[in-house]
PDB file of N, H, CA, C and O in Angstrom:
ATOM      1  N   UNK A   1     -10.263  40.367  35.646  1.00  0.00           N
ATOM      2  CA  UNK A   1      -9.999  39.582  34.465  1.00  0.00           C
ATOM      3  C   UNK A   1      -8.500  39.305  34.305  1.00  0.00           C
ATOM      4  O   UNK A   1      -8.030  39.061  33.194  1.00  0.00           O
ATOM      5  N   UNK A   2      -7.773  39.341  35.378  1.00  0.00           N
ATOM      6  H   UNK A   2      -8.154  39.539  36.281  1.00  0.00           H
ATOM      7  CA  UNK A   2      -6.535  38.883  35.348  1.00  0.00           C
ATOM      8  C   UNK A   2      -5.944  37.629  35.246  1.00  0.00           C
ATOM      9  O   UNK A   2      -5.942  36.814  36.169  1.00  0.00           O
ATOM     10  N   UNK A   3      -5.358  37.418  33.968  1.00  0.00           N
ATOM     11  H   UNK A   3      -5.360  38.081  33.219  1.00  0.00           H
ATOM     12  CA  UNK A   3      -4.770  36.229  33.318  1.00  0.00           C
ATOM     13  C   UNK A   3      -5.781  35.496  32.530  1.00  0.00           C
ATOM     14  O   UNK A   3      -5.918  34.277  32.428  1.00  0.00           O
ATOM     15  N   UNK A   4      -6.524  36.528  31.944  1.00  0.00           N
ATOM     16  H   UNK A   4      -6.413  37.518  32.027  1.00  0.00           H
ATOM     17  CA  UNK A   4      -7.822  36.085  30.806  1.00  0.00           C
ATOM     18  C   UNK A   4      -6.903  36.715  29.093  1.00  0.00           C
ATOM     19  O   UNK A   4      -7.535  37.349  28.249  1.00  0.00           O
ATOM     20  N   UNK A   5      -5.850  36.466  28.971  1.00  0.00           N
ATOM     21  H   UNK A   5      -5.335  35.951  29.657  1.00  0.00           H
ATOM     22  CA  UNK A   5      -5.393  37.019  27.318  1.00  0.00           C
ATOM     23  C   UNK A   5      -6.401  36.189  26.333  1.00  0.00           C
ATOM     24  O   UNK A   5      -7.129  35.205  26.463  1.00  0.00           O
ATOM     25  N   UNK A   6      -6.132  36.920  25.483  1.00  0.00           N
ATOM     26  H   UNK A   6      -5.540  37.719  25.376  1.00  0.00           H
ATOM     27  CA  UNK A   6      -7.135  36.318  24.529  1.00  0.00           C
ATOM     28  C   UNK A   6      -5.378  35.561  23.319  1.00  0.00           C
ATOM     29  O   UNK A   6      -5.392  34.637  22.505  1.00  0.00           O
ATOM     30  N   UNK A   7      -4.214  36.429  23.731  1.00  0.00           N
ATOM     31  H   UNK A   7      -4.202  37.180  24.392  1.00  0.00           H
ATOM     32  CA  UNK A   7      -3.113  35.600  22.840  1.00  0.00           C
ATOM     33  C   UNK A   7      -2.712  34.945  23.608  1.00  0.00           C
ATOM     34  O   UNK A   7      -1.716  34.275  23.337  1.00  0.00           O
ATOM     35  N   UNK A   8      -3.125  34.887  24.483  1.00  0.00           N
ATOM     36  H   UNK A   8      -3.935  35.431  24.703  1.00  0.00           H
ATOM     37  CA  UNK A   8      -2.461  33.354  25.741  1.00  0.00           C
ATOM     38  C   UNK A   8      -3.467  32.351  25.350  1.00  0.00           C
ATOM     39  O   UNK A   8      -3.251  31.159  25.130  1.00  0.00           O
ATOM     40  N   UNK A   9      -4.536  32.944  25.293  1.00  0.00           N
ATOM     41  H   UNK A   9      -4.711  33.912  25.472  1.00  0.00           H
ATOM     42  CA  UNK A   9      -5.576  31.211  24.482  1.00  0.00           C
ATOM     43  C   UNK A   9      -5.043  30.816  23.124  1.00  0.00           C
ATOM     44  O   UNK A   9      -4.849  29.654  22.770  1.00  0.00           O
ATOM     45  N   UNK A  10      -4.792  32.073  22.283  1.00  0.00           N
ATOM     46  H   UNK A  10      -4.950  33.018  22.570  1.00  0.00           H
ATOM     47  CA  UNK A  10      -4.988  31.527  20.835  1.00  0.00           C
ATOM     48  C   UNK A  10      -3.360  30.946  20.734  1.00  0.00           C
ATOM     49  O   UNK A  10      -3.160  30.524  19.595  1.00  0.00           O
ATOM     50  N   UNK A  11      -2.237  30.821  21.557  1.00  0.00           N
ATOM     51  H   UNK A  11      -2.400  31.164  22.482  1.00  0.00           H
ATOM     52  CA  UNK A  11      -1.236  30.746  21.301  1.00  0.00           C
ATOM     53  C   UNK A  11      -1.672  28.867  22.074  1.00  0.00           C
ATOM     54  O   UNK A  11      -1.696  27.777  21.504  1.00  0.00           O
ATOM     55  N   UNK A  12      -1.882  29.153  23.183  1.00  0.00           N
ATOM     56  H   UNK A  12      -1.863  30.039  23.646  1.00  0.00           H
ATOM     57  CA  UNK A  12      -2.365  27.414  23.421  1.00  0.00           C
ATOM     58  C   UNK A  12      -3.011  26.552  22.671  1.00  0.00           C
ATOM     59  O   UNK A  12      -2.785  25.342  22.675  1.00  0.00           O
ATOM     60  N   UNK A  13      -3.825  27.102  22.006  1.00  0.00           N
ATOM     61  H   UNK A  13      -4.009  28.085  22.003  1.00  0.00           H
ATOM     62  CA  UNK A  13      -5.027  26.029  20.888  1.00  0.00           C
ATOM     63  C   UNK A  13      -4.039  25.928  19.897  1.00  0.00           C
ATOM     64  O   UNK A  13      -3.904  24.802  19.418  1.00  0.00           O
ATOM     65  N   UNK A  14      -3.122  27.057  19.355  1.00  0.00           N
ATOM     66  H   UNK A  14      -3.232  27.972  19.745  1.00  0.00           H
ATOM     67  CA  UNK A  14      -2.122  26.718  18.319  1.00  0.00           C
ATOM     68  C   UNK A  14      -1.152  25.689  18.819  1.00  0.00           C
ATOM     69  O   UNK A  14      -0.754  24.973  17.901  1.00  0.00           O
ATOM     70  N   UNK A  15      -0.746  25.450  19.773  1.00  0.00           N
ATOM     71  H   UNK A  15      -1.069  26.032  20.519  1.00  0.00           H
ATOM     72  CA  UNK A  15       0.367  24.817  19.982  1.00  0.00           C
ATOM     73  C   UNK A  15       0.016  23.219  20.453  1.00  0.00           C
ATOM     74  O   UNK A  15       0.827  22.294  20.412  1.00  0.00           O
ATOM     75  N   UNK A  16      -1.719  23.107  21.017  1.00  0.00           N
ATOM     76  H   UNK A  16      -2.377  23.859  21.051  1.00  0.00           H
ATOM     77  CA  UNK A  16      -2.207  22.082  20.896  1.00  0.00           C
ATOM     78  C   UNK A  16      -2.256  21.181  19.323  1.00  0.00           C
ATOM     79  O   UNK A  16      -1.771  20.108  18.965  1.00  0.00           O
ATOM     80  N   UNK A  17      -2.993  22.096  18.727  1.00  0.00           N
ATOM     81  H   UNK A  17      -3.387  22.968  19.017  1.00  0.00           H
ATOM     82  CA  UNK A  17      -2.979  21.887  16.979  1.00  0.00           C
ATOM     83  C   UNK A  17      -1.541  21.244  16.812  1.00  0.00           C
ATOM     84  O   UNK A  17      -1.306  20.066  16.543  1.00  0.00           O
ATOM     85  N   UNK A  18      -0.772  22.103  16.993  1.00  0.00           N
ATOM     86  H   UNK A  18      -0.963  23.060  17.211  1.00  0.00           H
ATOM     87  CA  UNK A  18       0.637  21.708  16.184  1.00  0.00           C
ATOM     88  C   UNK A  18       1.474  20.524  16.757  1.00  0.00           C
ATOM     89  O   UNK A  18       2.378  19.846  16.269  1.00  0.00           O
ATOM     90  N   UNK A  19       0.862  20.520  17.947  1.00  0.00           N
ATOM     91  H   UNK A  19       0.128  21.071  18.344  1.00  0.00           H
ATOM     92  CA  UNK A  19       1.481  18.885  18.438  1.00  0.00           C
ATOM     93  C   UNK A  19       0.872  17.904  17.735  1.00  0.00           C
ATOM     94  O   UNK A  19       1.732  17.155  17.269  1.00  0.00           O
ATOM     95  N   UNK A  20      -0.080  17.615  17.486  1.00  0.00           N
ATOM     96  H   UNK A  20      -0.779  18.223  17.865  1.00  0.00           H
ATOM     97  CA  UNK A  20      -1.581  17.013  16.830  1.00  0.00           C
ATOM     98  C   UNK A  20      -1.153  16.426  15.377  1.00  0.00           C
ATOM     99  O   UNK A  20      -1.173  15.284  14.918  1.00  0.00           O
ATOM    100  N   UNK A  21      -0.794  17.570  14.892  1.00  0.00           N
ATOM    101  H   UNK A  21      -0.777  18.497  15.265  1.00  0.00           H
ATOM    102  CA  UNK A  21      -0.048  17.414  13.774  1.00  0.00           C
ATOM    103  C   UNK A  21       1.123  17.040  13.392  1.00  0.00           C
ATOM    104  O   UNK A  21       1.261  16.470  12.310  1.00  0.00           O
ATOM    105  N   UNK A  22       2.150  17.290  14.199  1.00  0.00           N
ATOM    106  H   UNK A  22       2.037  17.753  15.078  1.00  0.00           H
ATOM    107  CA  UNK A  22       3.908  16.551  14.156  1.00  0.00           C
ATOM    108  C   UNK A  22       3.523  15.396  14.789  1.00  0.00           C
ATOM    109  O   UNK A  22       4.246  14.428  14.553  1.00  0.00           O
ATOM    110  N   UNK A  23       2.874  15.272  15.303  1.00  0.00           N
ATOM    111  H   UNK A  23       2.287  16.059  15.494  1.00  0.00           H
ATOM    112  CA  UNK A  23       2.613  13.132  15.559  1.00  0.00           C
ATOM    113  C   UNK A  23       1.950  12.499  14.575  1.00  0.00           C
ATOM    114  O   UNK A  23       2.064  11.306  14.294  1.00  0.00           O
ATOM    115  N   UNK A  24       1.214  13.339  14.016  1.00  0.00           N
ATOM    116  H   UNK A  24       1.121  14.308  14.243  1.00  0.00           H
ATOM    117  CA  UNK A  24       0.706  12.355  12.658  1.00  0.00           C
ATOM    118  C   UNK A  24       1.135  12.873  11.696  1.00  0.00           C
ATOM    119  O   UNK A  24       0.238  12.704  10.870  1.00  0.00           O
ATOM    120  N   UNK A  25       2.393  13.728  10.941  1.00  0.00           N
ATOM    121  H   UNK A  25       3.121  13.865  11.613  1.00  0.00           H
ATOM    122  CA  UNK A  25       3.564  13.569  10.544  1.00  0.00           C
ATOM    123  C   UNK A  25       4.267  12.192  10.469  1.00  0.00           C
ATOM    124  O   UNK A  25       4.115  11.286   9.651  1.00  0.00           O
ATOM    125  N   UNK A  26       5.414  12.322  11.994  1.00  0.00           N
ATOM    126  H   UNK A  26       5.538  13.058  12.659  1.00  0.00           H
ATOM    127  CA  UNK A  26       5.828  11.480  12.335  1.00  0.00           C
ATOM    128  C   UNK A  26       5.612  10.146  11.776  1.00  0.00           C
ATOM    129  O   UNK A  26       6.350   9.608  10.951  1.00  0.00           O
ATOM    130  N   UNK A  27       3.990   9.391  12.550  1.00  0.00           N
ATOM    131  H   UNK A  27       3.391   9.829  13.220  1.00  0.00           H
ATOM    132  CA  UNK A  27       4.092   8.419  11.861  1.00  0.00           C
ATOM    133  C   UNK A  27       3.684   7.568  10.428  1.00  0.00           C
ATOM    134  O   UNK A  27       3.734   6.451   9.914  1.00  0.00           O
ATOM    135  N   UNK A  28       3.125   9.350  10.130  1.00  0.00           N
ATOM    136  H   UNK A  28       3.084  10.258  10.548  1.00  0.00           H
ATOM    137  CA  UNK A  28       3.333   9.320   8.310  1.00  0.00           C
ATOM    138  C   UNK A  28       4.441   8.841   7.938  1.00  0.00           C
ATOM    139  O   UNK A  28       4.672   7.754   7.408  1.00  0.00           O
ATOM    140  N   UNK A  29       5.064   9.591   8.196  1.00  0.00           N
ATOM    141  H   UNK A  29       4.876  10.474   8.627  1.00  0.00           H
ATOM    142  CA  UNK A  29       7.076   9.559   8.121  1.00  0.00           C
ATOM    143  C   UNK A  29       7.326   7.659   8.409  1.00  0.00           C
ATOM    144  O   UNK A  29       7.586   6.882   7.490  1.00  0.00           O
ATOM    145  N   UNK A  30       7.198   7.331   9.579  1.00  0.00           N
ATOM    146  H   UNK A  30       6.987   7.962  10.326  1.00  0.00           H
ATOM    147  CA  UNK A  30       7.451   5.951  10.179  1.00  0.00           C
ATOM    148  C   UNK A  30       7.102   4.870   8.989  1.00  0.00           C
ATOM    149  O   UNK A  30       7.869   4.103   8.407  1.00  0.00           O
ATOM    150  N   UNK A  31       5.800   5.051   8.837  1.00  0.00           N
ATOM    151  H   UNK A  31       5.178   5.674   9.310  1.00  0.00           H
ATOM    152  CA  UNK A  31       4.943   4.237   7.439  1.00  0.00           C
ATOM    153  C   UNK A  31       5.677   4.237   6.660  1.00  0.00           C
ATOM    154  O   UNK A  31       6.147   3.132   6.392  1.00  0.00           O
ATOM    155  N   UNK A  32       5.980   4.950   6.191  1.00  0.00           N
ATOM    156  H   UNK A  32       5.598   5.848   6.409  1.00  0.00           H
ATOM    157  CA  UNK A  32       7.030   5.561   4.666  1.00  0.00           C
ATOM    158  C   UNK A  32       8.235   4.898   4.693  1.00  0.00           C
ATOM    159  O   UNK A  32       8.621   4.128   3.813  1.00  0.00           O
ATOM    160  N   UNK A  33       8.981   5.262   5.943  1.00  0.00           N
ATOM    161  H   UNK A  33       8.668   5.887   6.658  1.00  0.00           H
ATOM    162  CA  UNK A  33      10.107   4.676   5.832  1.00  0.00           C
ATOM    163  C   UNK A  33      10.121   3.222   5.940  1.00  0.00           C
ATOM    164  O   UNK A  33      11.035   2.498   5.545  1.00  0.00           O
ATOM    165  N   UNK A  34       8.998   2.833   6.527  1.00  0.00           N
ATOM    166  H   UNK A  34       8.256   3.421   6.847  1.00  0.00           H
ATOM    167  CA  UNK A  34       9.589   0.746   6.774  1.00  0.00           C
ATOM    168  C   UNK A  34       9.016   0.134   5.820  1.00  0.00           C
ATOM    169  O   UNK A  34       9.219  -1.048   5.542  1.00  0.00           O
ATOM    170  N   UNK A  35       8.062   1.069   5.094  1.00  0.00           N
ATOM    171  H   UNK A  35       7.897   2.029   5.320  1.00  0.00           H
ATOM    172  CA  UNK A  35       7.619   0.300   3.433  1.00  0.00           C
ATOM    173  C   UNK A  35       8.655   0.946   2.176  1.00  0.00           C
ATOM    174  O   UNK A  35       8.319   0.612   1.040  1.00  0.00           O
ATOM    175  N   UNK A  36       9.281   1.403   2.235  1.00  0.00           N
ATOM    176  H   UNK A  36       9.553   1.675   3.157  1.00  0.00           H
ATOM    177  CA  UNK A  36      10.681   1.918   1.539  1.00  0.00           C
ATOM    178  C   UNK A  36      11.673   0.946   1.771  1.00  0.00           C
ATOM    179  O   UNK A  36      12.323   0.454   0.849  1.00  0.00           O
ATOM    180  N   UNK A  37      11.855   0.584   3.191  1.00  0.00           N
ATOM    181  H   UNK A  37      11.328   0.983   3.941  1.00  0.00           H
ATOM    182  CA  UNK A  37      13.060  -0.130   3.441  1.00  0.00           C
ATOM    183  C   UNK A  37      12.947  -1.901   3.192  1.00  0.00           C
ATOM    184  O   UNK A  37      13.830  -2.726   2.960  1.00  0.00           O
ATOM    185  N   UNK A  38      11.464  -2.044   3.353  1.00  0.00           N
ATOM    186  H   UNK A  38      10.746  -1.373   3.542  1.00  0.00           H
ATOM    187  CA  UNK A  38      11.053  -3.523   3.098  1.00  0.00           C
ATOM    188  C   UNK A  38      11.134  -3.391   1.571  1.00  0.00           C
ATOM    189  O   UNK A  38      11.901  -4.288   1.220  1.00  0.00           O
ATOM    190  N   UNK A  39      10.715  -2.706   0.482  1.00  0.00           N
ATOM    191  H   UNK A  39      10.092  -1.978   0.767  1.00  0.00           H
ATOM    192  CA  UNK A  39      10.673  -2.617  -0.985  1.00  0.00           C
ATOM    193  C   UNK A  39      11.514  -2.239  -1.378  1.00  0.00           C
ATOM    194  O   UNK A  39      11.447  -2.270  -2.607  1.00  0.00           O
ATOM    195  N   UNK A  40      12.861  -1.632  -0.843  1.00  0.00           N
ATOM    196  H   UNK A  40      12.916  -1.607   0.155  1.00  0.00           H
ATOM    197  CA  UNK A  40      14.140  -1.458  -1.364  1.00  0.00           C
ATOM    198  C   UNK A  40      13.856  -0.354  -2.477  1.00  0.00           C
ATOM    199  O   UNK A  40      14.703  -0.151  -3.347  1.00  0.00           O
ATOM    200  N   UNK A  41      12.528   0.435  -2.441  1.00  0.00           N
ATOM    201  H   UNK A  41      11.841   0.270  -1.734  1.00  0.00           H
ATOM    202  CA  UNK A  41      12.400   1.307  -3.925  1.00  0.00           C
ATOM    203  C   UNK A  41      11.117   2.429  -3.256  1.00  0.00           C
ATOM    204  O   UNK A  41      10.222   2.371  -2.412  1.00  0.00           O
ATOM    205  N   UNK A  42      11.565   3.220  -4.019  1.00  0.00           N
ATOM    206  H   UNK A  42      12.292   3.268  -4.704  1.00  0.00           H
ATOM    207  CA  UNK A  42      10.023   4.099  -3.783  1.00  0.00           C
ATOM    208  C   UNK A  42       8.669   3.499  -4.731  1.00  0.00           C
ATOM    209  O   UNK A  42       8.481   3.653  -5.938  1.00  0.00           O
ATOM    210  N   UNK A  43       7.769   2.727  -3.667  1.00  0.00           N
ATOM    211  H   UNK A  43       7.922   2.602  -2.687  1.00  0.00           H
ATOM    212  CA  UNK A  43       6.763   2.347  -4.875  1.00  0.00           C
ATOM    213  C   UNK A  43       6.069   3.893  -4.710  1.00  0.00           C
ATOM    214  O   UNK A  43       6.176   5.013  -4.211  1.00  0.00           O
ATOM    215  N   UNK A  44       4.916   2.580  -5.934  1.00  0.00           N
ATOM    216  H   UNK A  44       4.829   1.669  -6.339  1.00  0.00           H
ATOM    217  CA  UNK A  44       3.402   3.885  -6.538  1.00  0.00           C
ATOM    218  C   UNK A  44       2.803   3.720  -4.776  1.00  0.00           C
ATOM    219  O   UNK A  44       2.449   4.750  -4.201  1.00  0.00           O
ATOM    220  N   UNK A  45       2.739   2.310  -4.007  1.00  0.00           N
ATOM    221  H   UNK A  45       3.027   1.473  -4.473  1.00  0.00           H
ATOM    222  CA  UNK A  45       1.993   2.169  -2.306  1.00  0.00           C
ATOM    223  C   UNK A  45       2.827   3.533  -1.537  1.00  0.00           C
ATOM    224  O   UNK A  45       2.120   4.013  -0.651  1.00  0.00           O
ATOM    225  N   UNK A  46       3.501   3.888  -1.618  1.00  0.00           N
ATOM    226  H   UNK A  46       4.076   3.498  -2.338  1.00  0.00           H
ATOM    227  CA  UNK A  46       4.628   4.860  -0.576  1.00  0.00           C
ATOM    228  C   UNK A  46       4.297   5.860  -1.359  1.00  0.00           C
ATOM    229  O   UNK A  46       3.524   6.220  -0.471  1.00  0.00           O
ATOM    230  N   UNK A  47       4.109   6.838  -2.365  1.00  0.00           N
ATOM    231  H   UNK A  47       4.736   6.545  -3.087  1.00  0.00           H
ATOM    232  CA  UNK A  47       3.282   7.758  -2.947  1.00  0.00           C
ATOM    233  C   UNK A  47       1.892   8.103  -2.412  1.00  0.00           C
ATOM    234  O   UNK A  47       1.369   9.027  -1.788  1.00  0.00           O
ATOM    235  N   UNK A  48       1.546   6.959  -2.934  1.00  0.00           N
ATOM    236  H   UNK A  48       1.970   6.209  -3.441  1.00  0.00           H
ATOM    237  CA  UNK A  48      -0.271   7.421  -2.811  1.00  0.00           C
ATOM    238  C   UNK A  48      -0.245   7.737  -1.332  1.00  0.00           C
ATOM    239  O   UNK A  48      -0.973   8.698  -1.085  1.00  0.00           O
ATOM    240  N   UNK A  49       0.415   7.193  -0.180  1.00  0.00           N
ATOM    241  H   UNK A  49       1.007   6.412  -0.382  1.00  0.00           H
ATOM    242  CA  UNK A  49      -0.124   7.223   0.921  1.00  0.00           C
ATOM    243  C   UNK A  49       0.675   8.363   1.577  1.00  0.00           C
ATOM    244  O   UNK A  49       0.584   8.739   2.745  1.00  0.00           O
ATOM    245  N   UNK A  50       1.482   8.848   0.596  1.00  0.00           N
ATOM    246  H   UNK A  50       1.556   8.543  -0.353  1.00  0.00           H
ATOM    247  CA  UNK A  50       2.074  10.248   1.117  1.00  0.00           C
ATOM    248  C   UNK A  50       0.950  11.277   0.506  1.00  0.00           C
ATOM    249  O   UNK A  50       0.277  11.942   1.294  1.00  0.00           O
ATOM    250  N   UNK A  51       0.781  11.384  -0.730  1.00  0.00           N
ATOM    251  H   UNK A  51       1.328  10.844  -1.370  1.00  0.00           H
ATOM    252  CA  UNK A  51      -0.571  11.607  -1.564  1.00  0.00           C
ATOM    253  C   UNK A  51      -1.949  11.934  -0.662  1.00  0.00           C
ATOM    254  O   UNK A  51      -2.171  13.141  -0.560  1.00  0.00           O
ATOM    255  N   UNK A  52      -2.664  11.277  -0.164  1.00  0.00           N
ATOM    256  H   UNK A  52      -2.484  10.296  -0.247  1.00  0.00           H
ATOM    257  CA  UNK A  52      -3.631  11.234   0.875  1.00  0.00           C
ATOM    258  C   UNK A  52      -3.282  11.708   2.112  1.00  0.00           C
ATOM    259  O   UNK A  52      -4.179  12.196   2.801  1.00  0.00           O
ATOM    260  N   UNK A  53      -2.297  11.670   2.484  1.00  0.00           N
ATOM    261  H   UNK A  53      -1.569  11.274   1.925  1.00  0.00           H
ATOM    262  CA  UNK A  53      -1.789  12.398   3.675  1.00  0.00           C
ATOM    263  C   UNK A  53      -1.280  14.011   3.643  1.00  0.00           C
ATOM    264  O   UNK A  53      -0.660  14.694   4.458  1.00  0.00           O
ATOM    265  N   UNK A  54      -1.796  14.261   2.420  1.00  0.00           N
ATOM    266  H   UNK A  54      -2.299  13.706   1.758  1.00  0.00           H
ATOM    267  CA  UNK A  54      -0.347  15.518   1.989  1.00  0.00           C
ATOM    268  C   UNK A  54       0.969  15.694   2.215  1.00  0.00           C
ATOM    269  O   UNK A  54       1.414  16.822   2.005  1.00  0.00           O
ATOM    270  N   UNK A  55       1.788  14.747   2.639  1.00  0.00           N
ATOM    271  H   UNK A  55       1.426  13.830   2.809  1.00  0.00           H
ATOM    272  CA  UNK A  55       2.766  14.421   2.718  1.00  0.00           C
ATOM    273  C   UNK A  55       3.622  14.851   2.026  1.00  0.00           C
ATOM    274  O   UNK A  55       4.002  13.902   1.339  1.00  0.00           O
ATOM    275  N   UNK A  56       4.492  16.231   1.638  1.00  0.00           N
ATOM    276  H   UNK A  56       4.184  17.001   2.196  1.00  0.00           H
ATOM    277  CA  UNK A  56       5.313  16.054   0.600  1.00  0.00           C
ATOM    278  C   UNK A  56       6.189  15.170  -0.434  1.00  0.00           C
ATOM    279  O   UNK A  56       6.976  14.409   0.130  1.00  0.00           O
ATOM    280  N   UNK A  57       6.192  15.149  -1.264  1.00  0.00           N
ATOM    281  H   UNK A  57       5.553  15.768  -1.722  1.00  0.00           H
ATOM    282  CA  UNK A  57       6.844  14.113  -2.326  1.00  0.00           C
ATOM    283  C   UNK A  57       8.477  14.717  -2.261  1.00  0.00           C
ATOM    284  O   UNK A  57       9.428  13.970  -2.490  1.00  0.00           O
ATOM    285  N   UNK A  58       8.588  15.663  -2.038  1.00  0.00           N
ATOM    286  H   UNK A  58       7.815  16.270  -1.852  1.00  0.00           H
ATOM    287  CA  UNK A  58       9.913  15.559  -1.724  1.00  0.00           C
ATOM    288  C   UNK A  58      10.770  15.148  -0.453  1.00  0.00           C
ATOM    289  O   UNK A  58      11.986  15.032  -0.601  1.00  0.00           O
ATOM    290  N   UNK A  59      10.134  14.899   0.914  1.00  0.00           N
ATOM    291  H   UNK A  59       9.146  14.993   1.034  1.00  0.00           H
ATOM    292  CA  UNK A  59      10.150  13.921   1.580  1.00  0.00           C
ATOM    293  C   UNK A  59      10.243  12.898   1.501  1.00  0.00           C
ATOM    294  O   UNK A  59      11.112  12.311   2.145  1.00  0.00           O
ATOM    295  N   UNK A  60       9.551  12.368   0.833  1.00  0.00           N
ATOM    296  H   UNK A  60       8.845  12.845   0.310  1.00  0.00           H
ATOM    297  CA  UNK A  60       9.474  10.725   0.176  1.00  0.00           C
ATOM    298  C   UNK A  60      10.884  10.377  -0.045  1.00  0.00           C
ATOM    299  O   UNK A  60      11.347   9.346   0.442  1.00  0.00           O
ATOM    300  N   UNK A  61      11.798  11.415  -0.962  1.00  0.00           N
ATOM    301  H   UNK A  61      11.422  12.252  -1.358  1.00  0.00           H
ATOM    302  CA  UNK A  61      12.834  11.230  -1.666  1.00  0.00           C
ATOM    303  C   UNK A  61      14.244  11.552  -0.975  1.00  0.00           C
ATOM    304  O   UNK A  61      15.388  11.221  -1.285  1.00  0.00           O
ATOM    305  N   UNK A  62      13.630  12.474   0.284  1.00  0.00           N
ATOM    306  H   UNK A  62      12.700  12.743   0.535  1.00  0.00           H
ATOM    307  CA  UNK A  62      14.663  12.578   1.114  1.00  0.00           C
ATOM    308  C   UNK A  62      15.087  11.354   2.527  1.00  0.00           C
ATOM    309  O   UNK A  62      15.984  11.112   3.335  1.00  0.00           O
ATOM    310  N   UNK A  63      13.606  10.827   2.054  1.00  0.00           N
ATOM    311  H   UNK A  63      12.878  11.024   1.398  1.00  0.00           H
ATOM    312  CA  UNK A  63      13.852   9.413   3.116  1.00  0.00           C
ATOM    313  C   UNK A  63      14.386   8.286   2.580  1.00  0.00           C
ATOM    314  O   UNK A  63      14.933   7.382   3.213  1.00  0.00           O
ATOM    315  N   UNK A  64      14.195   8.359   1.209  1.00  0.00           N
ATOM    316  H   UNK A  64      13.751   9.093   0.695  1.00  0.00           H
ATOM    317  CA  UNK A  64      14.636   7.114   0.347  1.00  0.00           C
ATOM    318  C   UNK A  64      16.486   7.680  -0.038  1.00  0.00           C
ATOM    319  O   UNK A  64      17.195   6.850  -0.607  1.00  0.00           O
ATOM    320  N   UNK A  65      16.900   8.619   0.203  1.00  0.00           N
ATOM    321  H   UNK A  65      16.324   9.293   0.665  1.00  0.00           H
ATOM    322  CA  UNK A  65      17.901   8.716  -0.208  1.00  0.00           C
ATOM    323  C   UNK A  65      18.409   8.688   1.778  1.00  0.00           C
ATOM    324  O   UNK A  65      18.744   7.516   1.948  1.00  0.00           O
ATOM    325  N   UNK A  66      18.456   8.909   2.184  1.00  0.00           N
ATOM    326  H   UNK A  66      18.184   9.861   2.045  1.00  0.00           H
ATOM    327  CA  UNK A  66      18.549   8.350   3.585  1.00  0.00           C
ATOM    328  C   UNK A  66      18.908   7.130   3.413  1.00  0.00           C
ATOM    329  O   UNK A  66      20.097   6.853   3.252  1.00  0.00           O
ATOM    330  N   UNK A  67      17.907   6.160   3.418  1.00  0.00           N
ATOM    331  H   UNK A  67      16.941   6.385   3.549  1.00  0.00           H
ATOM    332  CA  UNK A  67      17.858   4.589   3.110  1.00  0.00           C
ATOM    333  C   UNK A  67      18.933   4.218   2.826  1.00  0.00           C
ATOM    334  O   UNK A  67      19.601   3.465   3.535  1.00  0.00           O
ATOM    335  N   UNK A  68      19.347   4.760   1.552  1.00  0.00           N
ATOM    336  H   UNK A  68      18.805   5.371   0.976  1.00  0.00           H
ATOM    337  CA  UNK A  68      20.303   4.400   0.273  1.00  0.00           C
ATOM    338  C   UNK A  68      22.132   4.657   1.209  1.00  0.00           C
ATOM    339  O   UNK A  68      23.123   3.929   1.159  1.00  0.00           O
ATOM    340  N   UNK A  69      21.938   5.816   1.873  1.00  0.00           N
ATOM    341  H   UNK A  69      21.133   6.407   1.914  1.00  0.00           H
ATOM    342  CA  UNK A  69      23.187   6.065   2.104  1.00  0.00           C
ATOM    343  C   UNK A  69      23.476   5.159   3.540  1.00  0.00           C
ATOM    344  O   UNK A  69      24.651   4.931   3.828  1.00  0.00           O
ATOM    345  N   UNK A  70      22.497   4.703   4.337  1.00  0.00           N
ATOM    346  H   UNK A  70      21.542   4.888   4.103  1.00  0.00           H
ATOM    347  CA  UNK A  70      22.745   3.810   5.691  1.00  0.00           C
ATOM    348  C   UNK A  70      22.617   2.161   4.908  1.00  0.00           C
ATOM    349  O   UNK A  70      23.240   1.233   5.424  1.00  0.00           O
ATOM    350  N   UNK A  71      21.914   1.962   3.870  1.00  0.00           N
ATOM    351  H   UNK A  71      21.408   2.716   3.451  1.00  0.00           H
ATOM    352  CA  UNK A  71      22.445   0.382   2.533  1.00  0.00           C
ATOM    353  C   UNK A  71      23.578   0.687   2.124  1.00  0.00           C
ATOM    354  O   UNK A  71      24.129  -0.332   1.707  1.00  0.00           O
ATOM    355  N   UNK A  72      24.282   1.667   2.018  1.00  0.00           N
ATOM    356  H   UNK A  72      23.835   2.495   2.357  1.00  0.00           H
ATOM    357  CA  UNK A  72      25.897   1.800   0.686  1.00  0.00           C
ATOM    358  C   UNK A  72      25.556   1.634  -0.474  1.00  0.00           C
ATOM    359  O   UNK A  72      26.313   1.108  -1.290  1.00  0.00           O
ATOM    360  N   UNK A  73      23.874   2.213  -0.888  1.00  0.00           N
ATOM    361  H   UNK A  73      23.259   2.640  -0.225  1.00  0.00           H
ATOM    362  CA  UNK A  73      23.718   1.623  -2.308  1.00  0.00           C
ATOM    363  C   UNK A  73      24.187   2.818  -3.320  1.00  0.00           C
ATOM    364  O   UNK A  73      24.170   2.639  -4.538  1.00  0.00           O
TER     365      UNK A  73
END
């Protein structure tokens, strides 16, 4: 039974998972930002769809203040 771990599997299925998940992050994130940058504002559309995604809302605000400082607004 050599090279059968049982934390060598559960550490692979985790790290499968977690790729899985930072890509659909990501282009949570992507969405967010080019409907922020086309609306010049955080709408209620850029909420809800952080909202449904679980997306943190304080994200939201750290991308929109991003925005703001690469505009000079």
């Amino acid at each position: 039974m050599a090279g059968h771990s049982h934390s060598s599997n559960v550490k692979y299925r985790k790290d499968r998972q977690n790729e899985k998940l930072s890509k659909l992050r990501l282009q949570i994130r992507k969405k967010l930002e080019l409907l922020i940058r086309q609306e010049n504002k955080i709408s209620e559309k850029a909420l809800s769809i952080a909202r449904e995604n679980n997306f943190p809302k304080e994200k939201v605000y750290q991308i929109w203040e991003k925005i703001k400082k690469e505009m000079g607004l």
